[in-house]
mmCIF file of the protein (N, C-alpha, C, O) and its ligand, coordinates in Angstrom:
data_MODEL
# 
_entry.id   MODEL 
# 
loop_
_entity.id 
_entity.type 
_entity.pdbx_number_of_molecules 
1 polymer     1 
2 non-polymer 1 
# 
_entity_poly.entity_id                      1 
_entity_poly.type                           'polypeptide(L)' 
_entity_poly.nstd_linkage                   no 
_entity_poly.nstd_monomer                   no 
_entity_poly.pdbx_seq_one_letter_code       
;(UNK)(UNK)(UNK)(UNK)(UNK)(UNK)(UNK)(UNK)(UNK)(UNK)(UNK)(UNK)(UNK)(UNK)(UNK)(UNK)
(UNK)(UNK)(UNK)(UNK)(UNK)(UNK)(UNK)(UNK)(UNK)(UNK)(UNK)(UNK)(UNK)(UNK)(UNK)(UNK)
(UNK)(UNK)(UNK)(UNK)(UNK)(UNK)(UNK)(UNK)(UNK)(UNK)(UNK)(UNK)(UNK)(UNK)(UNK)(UNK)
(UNK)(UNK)
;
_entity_poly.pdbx_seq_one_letter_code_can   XXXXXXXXXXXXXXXXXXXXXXXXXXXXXXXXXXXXXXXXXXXXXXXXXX 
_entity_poly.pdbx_strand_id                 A 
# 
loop_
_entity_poly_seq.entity_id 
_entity_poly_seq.num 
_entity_poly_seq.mon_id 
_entity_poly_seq.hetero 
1 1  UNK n 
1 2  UNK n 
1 3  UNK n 
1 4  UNK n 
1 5  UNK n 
1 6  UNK n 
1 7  UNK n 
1 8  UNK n 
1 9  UNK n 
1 10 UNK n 
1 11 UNK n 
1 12 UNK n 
1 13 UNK n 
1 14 UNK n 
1 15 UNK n 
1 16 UNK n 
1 17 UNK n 
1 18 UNK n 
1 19 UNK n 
1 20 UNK n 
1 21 UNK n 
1 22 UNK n 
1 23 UNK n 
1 24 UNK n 
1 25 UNK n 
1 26 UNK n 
1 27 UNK n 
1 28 UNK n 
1 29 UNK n 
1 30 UNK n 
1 31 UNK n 
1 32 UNK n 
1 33 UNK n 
1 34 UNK n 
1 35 UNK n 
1 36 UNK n 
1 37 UNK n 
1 38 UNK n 
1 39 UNK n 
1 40 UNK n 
1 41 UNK n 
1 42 UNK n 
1 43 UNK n 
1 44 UNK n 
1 45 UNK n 
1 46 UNK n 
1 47 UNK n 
1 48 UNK n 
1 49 UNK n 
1 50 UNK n 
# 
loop_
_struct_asym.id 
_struct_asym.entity_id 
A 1 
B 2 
# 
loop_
_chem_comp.id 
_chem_comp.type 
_chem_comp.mon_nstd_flag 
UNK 'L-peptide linking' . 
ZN  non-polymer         . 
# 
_pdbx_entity_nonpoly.entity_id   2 
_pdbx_entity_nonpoly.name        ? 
_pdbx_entity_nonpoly.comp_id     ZN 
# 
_pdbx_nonpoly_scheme.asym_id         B 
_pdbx_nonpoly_scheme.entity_id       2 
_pdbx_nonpoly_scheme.mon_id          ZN 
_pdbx_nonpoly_scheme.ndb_seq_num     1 
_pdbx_nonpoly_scheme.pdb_seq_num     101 
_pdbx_nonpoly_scheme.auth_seq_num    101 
_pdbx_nonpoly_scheme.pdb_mon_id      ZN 
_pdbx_nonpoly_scheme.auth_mon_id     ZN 
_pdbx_nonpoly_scheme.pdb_strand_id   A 
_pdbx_nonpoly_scheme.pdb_ins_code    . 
# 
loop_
_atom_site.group_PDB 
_atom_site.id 
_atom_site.type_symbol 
_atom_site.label_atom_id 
_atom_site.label_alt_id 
_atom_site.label_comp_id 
_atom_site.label_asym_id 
_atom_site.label_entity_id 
_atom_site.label_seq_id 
_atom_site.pdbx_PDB_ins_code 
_atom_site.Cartn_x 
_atom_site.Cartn_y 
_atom_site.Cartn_z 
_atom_site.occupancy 
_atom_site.B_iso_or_equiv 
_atom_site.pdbx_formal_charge 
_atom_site.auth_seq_id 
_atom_site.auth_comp_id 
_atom_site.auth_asym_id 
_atom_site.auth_atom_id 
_atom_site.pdbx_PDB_model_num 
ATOM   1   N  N  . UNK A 1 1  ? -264.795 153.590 13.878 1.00 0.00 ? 1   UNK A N  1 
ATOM   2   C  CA . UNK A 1 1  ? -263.759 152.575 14.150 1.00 0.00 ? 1   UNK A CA 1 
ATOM   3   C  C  . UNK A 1 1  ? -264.422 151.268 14.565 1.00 0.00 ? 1   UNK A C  1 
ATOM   4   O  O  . UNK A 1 1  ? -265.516 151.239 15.129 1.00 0.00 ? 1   UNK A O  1 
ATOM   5   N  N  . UNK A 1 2  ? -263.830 150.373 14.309 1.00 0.00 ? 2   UNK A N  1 
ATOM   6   C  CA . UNK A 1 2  ? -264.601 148.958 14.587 1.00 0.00 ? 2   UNK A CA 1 
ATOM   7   C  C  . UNK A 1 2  ? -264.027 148.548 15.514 1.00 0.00 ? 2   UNK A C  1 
ATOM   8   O  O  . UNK A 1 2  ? -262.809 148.428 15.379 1.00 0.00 ? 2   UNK A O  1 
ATOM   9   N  N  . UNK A 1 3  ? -264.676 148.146 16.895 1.00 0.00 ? 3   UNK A N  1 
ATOM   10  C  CA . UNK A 1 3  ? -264.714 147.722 18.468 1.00 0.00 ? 3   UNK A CA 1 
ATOM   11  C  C  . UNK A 1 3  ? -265.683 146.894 18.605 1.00 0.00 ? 3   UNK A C  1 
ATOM   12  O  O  . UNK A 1 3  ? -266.828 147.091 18.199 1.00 0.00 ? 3   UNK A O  1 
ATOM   13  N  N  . UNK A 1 4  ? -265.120 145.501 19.430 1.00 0.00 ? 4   UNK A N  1 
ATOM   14  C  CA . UNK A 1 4  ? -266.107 144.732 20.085 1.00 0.00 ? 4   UNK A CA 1 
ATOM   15  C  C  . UNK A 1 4  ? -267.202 144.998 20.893 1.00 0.00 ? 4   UNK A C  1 
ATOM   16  O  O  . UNK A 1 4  ? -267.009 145.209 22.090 1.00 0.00 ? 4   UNK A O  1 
ATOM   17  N  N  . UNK A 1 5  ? -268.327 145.022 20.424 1.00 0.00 ? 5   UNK A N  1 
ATOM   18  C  CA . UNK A 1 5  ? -270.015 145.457 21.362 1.00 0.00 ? 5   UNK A CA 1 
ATOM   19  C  C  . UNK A 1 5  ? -270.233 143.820 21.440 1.00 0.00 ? 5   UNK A C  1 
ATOM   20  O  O  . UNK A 1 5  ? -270.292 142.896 20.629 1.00 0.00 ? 5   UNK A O  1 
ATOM   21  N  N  . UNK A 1 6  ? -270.354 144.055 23.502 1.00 0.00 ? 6   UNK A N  1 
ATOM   22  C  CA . UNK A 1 6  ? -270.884 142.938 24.251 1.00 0.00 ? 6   UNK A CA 1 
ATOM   23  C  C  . UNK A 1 6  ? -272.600 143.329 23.874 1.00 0.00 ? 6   UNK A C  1 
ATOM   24  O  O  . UNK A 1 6  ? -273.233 142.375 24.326 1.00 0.00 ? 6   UNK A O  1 
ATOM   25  N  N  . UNK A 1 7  ? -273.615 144.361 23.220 1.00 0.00 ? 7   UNK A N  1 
ATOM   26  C  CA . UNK A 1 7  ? -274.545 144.144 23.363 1.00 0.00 ? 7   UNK A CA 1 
ATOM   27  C  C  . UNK A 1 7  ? -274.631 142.894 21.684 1.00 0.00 ? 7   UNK A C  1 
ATOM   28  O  O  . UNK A 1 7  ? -275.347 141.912 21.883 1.00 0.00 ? 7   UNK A O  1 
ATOM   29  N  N  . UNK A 1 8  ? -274.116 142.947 20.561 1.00 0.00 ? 8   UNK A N  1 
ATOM   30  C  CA . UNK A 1 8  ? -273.940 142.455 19.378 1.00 0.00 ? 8   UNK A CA 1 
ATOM   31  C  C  . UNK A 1 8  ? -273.190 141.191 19.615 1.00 0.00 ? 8   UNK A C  1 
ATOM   32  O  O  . UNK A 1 8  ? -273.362 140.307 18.776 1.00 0.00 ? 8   UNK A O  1 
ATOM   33  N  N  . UNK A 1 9  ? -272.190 140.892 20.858 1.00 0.00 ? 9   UNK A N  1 
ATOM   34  C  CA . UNK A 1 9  ? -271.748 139.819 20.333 1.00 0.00 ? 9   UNK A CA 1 
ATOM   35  C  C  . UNK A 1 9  ? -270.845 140.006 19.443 1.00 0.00 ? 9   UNK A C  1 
ATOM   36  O  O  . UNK A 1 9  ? -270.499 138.897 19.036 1.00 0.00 ? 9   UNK A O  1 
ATOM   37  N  N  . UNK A 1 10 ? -270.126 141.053 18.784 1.00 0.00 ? 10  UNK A N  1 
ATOM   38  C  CA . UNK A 1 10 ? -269.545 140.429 17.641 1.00 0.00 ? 10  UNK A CA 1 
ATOM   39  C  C  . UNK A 1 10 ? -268.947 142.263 17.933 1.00 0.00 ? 10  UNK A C  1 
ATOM   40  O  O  . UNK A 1 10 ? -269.225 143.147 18.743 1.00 0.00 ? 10  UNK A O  1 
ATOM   41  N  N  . UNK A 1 11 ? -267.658 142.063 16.299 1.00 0.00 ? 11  UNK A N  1 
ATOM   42  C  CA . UNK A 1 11 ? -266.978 143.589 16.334 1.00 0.00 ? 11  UNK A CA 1 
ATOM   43  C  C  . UNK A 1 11 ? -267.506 144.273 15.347 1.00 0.00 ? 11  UNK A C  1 
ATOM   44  O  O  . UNK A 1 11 ? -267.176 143.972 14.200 1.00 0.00 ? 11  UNK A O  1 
ATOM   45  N  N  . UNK A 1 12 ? -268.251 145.126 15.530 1.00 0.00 ? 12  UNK A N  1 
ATOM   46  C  CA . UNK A 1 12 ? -269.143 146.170 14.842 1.00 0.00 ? 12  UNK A CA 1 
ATOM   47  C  C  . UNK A 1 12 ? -268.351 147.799 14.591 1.00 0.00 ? 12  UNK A C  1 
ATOM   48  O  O  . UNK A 1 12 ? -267.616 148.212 15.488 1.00 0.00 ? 12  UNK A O  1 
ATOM   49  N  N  . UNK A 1 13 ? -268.509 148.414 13.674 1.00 0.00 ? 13  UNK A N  1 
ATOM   50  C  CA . UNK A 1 13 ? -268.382 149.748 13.515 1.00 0.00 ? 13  UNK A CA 1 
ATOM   51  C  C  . UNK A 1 13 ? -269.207 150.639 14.547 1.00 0.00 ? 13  UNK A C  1 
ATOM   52  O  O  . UNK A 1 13 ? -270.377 150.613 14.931 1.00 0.00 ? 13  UNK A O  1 
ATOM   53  N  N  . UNK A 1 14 ? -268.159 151.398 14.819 1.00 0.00 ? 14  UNK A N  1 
ATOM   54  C  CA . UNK A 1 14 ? -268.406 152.447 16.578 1.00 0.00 ? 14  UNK A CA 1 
ATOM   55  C  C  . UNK A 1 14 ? -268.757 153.786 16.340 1.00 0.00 ? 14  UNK A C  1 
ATOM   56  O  O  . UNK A 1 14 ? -268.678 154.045 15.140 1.00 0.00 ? 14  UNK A O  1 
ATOM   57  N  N  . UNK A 1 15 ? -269.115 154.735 17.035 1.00 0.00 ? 15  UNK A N  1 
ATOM   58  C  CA . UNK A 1 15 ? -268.605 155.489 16.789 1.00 0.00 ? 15  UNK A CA 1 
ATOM   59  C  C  . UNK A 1 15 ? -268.831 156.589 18.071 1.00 0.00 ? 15  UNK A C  1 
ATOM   60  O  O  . UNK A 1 15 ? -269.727 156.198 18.819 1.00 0.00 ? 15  UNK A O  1 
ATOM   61  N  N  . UNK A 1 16 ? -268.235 157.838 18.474 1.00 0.00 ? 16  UNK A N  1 
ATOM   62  C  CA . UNK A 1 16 ? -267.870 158.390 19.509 1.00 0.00 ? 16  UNK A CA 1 
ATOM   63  C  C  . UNK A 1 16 ? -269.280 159.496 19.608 1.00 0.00 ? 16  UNK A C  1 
ATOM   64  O  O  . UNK A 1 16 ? -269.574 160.259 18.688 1.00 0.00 ? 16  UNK A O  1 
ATOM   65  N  N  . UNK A 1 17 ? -269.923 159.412 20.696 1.00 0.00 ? 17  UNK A N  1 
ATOM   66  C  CA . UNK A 1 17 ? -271.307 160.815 20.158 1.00 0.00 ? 17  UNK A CA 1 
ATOM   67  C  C  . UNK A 1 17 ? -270.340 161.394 21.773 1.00 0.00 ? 17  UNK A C  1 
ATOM   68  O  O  . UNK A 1 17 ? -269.435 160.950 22.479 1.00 0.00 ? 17  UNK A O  1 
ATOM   69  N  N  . UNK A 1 18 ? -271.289 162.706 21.724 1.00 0.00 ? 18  UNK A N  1 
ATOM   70  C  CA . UNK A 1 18 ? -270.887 163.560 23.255 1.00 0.00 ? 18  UNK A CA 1 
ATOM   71  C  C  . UNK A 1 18 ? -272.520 163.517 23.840 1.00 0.00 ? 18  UNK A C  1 
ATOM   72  O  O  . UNK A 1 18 ? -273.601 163.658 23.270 1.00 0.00 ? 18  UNK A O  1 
ATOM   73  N  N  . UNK A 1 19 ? -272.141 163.257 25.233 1.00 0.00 ? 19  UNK A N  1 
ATOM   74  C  CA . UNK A 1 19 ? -272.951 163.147 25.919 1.00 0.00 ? 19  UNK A CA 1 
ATOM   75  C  C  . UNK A 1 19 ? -273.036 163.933 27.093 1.00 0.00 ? 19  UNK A C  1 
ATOM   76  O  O  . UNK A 1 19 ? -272.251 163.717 28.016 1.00 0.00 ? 19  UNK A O  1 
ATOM   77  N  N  . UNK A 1 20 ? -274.121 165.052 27.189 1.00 0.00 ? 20  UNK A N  1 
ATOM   78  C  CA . UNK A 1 20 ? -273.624 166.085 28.582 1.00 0.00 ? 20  UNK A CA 1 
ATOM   79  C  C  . UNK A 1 20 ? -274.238 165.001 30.096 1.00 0.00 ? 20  UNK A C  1 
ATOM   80  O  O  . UNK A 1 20 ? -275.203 164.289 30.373 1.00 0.00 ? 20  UNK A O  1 
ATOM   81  N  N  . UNK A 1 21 ? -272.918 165.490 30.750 1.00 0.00 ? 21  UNK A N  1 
ATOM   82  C  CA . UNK A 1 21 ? -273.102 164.869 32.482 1.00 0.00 ? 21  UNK A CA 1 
ATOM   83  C  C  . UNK A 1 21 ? -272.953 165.868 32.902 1.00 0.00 ? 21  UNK A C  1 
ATOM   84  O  O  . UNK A 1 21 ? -272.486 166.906 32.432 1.00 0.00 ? 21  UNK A O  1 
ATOM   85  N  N  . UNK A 1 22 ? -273.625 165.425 34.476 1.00 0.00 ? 22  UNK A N  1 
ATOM   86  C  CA . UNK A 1 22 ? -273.623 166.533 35.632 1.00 0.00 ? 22  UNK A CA 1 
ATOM   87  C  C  . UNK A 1 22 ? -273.172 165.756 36.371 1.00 0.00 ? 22  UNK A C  1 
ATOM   88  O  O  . UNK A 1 22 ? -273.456 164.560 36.306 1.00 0.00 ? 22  UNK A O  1 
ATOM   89  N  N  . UNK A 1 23 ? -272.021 166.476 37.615 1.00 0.00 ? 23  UNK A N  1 
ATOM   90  C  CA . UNK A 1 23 ? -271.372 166.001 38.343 1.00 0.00 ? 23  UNK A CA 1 
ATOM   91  C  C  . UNK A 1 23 ? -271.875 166.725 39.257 1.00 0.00 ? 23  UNK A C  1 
ATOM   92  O  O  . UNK A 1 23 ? -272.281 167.881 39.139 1.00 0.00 ? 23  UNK A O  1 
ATOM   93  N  N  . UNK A 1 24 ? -271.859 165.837 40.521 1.00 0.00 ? 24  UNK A N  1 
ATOM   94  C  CA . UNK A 1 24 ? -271.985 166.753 41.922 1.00 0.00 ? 24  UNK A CA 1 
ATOM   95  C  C  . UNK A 1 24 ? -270.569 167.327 42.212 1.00 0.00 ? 24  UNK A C  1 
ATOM   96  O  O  . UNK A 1 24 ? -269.746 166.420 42.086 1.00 0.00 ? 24  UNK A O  1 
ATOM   97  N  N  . UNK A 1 25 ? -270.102 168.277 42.488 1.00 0.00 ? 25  UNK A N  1 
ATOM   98  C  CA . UNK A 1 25 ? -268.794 168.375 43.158 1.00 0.00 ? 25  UNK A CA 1 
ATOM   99  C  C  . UNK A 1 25 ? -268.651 169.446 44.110 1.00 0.00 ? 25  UNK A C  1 
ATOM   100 O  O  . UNK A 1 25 ? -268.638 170.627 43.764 1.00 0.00 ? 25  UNK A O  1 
ATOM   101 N  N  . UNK A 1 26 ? -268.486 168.844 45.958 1.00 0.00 ? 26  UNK A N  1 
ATOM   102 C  CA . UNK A 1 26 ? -269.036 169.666 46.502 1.00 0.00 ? 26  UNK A CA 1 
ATOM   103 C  C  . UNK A 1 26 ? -270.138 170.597 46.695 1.00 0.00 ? 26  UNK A C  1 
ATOM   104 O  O  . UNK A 1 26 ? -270.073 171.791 46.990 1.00 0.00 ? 26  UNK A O  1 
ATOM   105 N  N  . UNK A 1 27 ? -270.779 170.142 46.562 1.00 0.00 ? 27  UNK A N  1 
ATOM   106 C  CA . UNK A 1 27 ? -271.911 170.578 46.804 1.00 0.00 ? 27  UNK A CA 1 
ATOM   107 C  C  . UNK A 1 27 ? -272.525 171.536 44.782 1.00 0.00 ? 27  UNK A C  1 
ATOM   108 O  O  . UNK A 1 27 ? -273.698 171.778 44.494 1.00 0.00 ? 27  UNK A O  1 
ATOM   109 N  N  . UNK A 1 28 ? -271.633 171.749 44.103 1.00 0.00 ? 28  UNK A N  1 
ATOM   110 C  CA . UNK A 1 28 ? -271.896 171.951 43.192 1.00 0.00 ? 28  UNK A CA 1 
ATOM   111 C  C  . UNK A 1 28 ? -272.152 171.511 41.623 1.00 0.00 ? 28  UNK A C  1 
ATOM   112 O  O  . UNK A 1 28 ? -271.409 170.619 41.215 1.00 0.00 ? 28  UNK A O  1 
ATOM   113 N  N  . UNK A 1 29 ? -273.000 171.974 40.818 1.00 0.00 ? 29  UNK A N  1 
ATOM   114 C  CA . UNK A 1 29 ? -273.365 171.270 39.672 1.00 0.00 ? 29  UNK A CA 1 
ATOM   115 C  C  . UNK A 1 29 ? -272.567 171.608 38.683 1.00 0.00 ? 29  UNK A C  1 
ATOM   116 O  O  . UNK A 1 29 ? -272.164 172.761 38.532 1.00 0.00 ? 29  UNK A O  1 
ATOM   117 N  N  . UNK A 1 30 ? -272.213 170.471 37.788 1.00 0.00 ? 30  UNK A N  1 
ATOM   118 C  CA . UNK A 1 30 ? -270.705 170.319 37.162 1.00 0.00 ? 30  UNK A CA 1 
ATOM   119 C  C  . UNK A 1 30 ? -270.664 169.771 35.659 1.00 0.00 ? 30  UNK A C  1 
ATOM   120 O  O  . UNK A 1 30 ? -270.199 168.648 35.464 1.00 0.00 ? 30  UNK A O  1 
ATOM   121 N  N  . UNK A 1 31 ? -271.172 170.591 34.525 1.00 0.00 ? 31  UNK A N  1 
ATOM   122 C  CA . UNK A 1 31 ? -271.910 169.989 33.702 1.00 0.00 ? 31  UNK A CA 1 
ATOM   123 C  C  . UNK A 1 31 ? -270.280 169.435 32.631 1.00 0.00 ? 31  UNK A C  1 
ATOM   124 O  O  . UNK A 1 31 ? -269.385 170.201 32.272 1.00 0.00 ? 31  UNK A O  1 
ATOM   125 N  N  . UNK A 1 32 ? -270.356 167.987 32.365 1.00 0.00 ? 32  UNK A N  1 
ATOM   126 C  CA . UNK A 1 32 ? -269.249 168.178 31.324 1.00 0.00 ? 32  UNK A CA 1 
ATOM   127 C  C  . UNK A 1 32 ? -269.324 166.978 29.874 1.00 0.00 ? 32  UNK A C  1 
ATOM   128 O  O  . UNK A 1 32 ? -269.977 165.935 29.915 1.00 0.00 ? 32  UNK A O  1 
ATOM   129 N  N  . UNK A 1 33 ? -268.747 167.299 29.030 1.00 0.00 ? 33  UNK A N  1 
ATOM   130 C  CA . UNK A 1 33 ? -269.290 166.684 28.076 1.00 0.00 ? 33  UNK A CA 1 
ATOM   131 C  C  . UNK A 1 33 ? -268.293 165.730 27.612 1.00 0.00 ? 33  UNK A C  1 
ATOM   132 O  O  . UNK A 1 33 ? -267.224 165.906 27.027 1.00 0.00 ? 33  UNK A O  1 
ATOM   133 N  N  . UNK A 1 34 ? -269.084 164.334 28.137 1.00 0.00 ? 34  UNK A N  1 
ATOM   134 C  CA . UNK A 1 34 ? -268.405 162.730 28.106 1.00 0.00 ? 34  UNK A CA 1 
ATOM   135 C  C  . UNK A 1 34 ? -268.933 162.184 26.934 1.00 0.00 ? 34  UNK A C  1 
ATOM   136 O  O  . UNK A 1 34 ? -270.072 162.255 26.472 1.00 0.00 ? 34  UNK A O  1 
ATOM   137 N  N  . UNK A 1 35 ? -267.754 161.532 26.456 1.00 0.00 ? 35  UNK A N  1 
ATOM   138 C  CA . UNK A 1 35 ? -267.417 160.697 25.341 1.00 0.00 ? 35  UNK A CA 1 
ATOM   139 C  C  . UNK A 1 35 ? -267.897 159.521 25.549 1.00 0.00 ? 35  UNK A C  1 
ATOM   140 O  O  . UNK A 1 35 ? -267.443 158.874 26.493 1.00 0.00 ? 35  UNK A O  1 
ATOM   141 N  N  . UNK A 1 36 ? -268.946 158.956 24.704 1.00 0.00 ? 36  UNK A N  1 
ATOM   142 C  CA . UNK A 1 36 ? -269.877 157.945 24.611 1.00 0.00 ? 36  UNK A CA 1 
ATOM   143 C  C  . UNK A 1 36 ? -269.353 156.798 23.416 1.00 0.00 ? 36  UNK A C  1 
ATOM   144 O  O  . UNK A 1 36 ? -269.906 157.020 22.338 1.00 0.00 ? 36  UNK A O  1 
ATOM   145 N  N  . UNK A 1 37 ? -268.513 155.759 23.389 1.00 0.00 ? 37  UNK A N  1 
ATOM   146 C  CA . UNK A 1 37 ? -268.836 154.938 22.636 1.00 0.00 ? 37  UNK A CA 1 
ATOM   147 C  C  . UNK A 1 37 ? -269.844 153.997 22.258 1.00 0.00 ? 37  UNK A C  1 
ATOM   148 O  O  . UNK A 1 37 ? -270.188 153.094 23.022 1.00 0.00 ? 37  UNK A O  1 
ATOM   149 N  N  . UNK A 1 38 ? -270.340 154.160 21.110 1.00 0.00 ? 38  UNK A N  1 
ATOM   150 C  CA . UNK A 1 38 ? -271.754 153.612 20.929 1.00 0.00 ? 38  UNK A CA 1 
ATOM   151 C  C  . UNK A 1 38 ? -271.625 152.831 19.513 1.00 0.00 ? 38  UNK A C  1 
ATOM   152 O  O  . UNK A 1 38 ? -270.702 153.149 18.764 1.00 0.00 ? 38  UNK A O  1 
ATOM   153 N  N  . UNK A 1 39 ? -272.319 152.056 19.226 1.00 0.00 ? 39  UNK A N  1 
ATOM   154 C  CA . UNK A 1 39 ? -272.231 150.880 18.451 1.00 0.00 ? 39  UNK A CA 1 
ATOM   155 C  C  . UNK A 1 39 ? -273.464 151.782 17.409 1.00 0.00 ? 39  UNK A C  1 
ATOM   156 O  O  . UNK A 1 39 ? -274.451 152.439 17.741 1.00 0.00 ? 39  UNK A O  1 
ATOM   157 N  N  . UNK A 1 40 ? -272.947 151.494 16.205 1.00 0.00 ? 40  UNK A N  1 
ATOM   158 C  CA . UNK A 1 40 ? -274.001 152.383 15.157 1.00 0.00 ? 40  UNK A CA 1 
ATOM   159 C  C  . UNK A 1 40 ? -275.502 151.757 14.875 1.00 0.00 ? 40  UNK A C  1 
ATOM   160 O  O  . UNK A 1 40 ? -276.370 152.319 14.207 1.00 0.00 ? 40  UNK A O  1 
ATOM   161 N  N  . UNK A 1 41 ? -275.627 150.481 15.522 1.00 0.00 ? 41  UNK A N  1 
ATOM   162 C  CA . UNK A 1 41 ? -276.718 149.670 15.247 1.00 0.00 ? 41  UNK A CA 1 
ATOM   163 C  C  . UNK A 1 41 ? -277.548 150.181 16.869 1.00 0.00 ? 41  UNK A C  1 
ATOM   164 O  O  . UNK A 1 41 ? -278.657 149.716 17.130 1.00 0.00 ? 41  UNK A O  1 
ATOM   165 N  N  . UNK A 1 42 ? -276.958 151.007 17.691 1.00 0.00 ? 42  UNK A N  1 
ATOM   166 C  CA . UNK A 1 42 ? -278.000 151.549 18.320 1.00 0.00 ? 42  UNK A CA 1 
ATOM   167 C  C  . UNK A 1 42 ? -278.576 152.852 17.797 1.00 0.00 ? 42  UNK A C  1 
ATOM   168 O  O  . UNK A 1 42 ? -278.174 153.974 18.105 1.00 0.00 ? 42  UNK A O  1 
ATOM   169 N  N  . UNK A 1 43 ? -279.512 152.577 17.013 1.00 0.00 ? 43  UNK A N  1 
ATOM   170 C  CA . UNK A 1 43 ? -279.679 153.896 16.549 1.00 0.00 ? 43  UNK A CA 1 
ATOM   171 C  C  . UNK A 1 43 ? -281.235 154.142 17.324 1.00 0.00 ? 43  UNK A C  1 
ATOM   172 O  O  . UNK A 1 43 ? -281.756 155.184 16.928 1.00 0.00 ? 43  UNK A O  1 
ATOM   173 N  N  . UNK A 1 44 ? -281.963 153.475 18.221 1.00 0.00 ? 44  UNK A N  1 
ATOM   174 C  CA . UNK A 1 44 ? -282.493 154.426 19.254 1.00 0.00 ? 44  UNK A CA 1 
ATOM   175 C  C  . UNK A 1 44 ? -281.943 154.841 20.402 1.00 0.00 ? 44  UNK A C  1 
ATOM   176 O  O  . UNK A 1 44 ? -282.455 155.753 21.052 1.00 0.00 ? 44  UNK A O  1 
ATOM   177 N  N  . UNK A 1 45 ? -280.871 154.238 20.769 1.00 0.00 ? 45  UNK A N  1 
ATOM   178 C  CA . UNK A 1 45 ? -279.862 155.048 21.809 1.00 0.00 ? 45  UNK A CA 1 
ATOM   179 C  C  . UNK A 1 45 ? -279.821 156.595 20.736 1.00 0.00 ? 45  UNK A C  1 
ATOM   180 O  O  . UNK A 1 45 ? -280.454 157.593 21.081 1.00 0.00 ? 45  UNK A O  1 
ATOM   181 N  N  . UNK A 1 46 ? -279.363 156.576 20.028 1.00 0.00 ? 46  UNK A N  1 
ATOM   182 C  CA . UNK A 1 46 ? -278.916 157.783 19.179 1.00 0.00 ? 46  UNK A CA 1 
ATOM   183 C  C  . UNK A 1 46 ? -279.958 158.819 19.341 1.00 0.00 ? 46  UNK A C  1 
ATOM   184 O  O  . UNK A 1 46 ? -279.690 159.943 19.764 1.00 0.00 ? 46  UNK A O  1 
ATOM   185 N  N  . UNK A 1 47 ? -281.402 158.358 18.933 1.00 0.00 ? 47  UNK A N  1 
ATOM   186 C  CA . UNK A 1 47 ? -282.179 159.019 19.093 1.00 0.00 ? 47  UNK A CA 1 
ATOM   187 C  C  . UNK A 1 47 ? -283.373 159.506 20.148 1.00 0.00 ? 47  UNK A C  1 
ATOM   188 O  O  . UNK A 1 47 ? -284.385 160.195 20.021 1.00 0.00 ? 47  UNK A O  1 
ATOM   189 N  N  . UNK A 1 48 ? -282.582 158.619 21.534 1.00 0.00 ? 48  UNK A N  1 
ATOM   190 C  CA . UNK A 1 48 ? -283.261 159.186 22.866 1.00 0.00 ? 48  UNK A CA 1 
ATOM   191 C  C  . UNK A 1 48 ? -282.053 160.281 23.237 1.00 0.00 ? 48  UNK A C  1 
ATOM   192 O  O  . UNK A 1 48 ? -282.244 160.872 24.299 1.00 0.00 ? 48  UNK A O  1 
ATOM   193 N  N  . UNK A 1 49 ? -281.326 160.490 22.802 1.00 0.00 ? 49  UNK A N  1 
ATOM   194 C  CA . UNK A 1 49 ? -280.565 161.817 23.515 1.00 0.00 ? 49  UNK A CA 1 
ATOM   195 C  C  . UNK A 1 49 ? -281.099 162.873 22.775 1.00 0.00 ? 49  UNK A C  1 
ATOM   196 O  O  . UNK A 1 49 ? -281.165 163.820 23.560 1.00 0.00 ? 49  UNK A O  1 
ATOM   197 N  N  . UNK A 1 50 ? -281.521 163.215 21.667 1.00 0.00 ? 50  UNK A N  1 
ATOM   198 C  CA . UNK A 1 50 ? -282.027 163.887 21.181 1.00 0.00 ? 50  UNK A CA 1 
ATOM   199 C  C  . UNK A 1 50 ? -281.119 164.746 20.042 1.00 0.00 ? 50  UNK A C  1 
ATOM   200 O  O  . UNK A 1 50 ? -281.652 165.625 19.364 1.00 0.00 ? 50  UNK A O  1 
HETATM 201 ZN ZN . ZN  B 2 .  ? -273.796 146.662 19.074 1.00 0.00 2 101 ZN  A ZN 1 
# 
């Protein structure tokens, strides 16, 4: 989908990757998997998550 990226300046094609987080909650570890909008012209963002 095409969304405005403040890193581009301009409205670029998007797109949604999953990204695992850990939450503290109470004292416990809380793993959950957040929705990352990311601009397709980061494609070493893409490829430091692995
Ligand atoms: Zn961008």
């Amino acid at each position: 989908m095409r969304k405005y990226c403040e890193e581009c300046g301009k409205e670029v094609e998007t797109k949604i990757v999953i990204k695992k987080e850990t939450y503290d909650v109470c004292g416990e570890e809380v793993e959950v998997d957040a929705q990352v909008l990311v601009c397709v012209g980061w494609k070493s963002f893409l490829r430091g998550t692995g």
